[in-house]
C-alpha positions, 0 to 999 in steps of 0.5 A, a space after each residue: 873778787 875779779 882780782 883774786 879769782 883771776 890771780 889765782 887763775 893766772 898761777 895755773 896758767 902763765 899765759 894769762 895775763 891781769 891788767 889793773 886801773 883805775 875806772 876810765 871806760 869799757 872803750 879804755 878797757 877794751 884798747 888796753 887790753 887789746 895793745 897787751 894782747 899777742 895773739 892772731 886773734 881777738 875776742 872780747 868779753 864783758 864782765 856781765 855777759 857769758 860765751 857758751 863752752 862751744 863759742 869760740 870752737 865755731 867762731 874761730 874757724 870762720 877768721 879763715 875766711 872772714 876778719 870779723 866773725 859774730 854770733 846769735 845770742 841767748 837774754 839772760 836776767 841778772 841770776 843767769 836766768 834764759 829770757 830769750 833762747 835764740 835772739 838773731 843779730 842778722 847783721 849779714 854785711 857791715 854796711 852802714 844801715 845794717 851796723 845801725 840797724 843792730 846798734 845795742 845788739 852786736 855786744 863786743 861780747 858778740 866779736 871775734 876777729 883777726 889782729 890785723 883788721 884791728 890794727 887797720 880799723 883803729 882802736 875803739 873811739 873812747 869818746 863814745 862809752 855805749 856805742 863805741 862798738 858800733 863806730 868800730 864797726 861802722 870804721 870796718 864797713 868803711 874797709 868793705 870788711 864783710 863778717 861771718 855770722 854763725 845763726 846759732 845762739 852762742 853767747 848770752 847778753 845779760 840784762 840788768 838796770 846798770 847794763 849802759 846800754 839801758 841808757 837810752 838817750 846817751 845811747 841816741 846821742 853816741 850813735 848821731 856823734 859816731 855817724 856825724 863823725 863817720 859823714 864829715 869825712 871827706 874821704 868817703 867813696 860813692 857806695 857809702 855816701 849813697 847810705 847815708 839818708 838811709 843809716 839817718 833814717 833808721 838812727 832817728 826811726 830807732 831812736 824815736 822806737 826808744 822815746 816812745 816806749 820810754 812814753 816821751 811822745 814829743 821826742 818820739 814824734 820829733 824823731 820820726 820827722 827828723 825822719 821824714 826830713 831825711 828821706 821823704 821816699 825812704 819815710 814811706 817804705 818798710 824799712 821806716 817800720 822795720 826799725 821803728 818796731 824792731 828797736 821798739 820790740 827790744 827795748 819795750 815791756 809790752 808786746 808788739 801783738 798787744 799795742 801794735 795798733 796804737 804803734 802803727 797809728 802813732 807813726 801815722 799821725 805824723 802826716 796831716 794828710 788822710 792819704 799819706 797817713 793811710 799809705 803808712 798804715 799800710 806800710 805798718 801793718 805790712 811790716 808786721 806781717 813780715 815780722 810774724 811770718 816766723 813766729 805767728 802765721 795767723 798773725 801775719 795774714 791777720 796784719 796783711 789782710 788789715 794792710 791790703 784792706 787799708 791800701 789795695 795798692 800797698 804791694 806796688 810801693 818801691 822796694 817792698 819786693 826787694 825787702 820780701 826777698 831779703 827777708 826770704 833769704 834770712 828767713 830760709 838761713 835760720 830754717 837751714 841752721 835749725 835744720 842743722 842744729 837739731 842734728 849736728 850741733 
């Protein structure tokens, strides 16, 4: 009854405003709507997802400073029932890497921004129906259009079998057409061209996180050497893993803790010799430890004895001290906003 309900909203209050047609897309949806609009600012919201009341009040303030502003969000079932209190975007920066990175998390649901940066980045590509939000973003990082994130949970991303983003693999075929596209063009700085093995890695680590936990272990397997033929020095680093079990954690119904073992040893088995498989099981174990510093310490000083027991030396692989510190400063951001939220929010 949207219709109906919205009509009789509408009567109310005159600045509303009902746009019908026929079913062409949420990209079609989303660029009709944004064309009717009038306002300084644009925010978006899907028709299964929500914004807490206080939404718009903390995000709109950034747009003072920022063209682009984002929240964390709350999972919610289909009966509005909370899966995951605080569920972390952690895009801090739009580029390239990190818009993949995020690709089926940053929900259009998730955008506020400035009438202007639209207007500048172009409308969202109608050829892309589950990733079309992450090729306008991946336009904006183009831009250097840095966004604000507030690391509190001020929306909720509702999950149900007919969300299209479930669909896993028009997901991975949107997300290689919307990079191919970005990479064929030949305006390109250097700054960004310099990502490019690194943004392939992480779509095709991701993408092989999905075959797997969908149990297509040739795609999966397939994917992580589409990997490795991208960037052998970048296949051995904990960014390989990062995403690999990141992506895996949010799309799986089994838990990291219950079969990282057999994650690990997957990814390992890629490589026929003894000592790269045991650099990357290093590297693995590592990246758990990582992720569980917040969540579970005993865990993570549990993978990271299992990680120095494997290769001693697993702590002089190129840029592990620089992902550390990258993790510190997220880390120490969601300390200093709990801090805050617990007296102020």
């Amino acid at each position: 009854a949207t219709v109906e309900i919205v009509t009789a909203m509408a009567q109310k209050h005159p600045r509303i405003k009902l746009i019908e047609q026929a079913n062409a897309g949420a990209q079609v949806a989303r660029n009709r709507g944004i064309a009717a609009s009038t306002g300084d600012y644009i925010a978006l919201l899907d028709q299964d997802d929500r914004w807490l009341p206080i939404f718009l009040r903390r995000l709109i303030p950034l747009l003072k400073h920022y063209p682009i502003a984002f929240a964390d969000l709350q999972l919610i079932n289909s009966d509005g029932e909370i899966l995951n209190k605080w569920k972390k975007v952690r895009l801090t920066s739009l580029k390239l890497p990190d818009v993949i990175a995020v690709t089926g998390i940053v929900s259009p649901s998730a955008l506020v921004f400035r009438r202007e940066i639209w207007e500048e980045i172009g409308p969202f590509d109608q050829a892309l129906p589950t990733t079309g939000d992450a090729d306008w973003l991946m336009r904006a990082a183009l831009l250097g259009a840095n966004p604000g994130l507030v690391a509190a949970p001020l929306w909720q991303y509702r999950l149900h079998p007919a969300n299209t983003s479930r669909n896993f693999e028009l997901v991975i075929q949107n997300t290689q057409t919307g990079l191919d596209k970005i990479y064929r063009r030949l305006d390109l700085p250097a700054k960004v061209l310099k990502y490019r093995p690194y943004a392939y890695l992480i779509h095709h680590t991701s993408a092989a996180a999905r075959y797997f936990a969908n149990d297509d272990l040739i795609q999966a397997a397939q994917h992580l050497q589409a990997a490795r033929d991208t960037s052998a020095r970048l296949f051995f680093s904990l960014q390989t893993f990062i995403s690999f079990l990141k992506i895996y954690e949010q799309v799986s119904a089994r838990s990291l803790n219950e079969n990282g073992a057999e994650l690990l040893n997957f990814v390992s088995q890629t490589r026929s010799n003894r000592r790269e498989q045991a650099r990357l099981l290093a590297l693995g174990n590592l990246t758990l430890a990582l992720l569980y510093v917040p969540r579970h310490p005993r865990l993570a000083l549990k993978y990271l004895v299992k990680s120095l027991s494997v290769r001693p030396l697993v702590v002089t692989e190129p840029g592990i001290y620089l992902t550390f510190l990258n993790y510190s400063r997220i880390y120490l951001t969601e300390i200093y906003f709990r801090l805050r939220l617990r007296f102020r929010f």
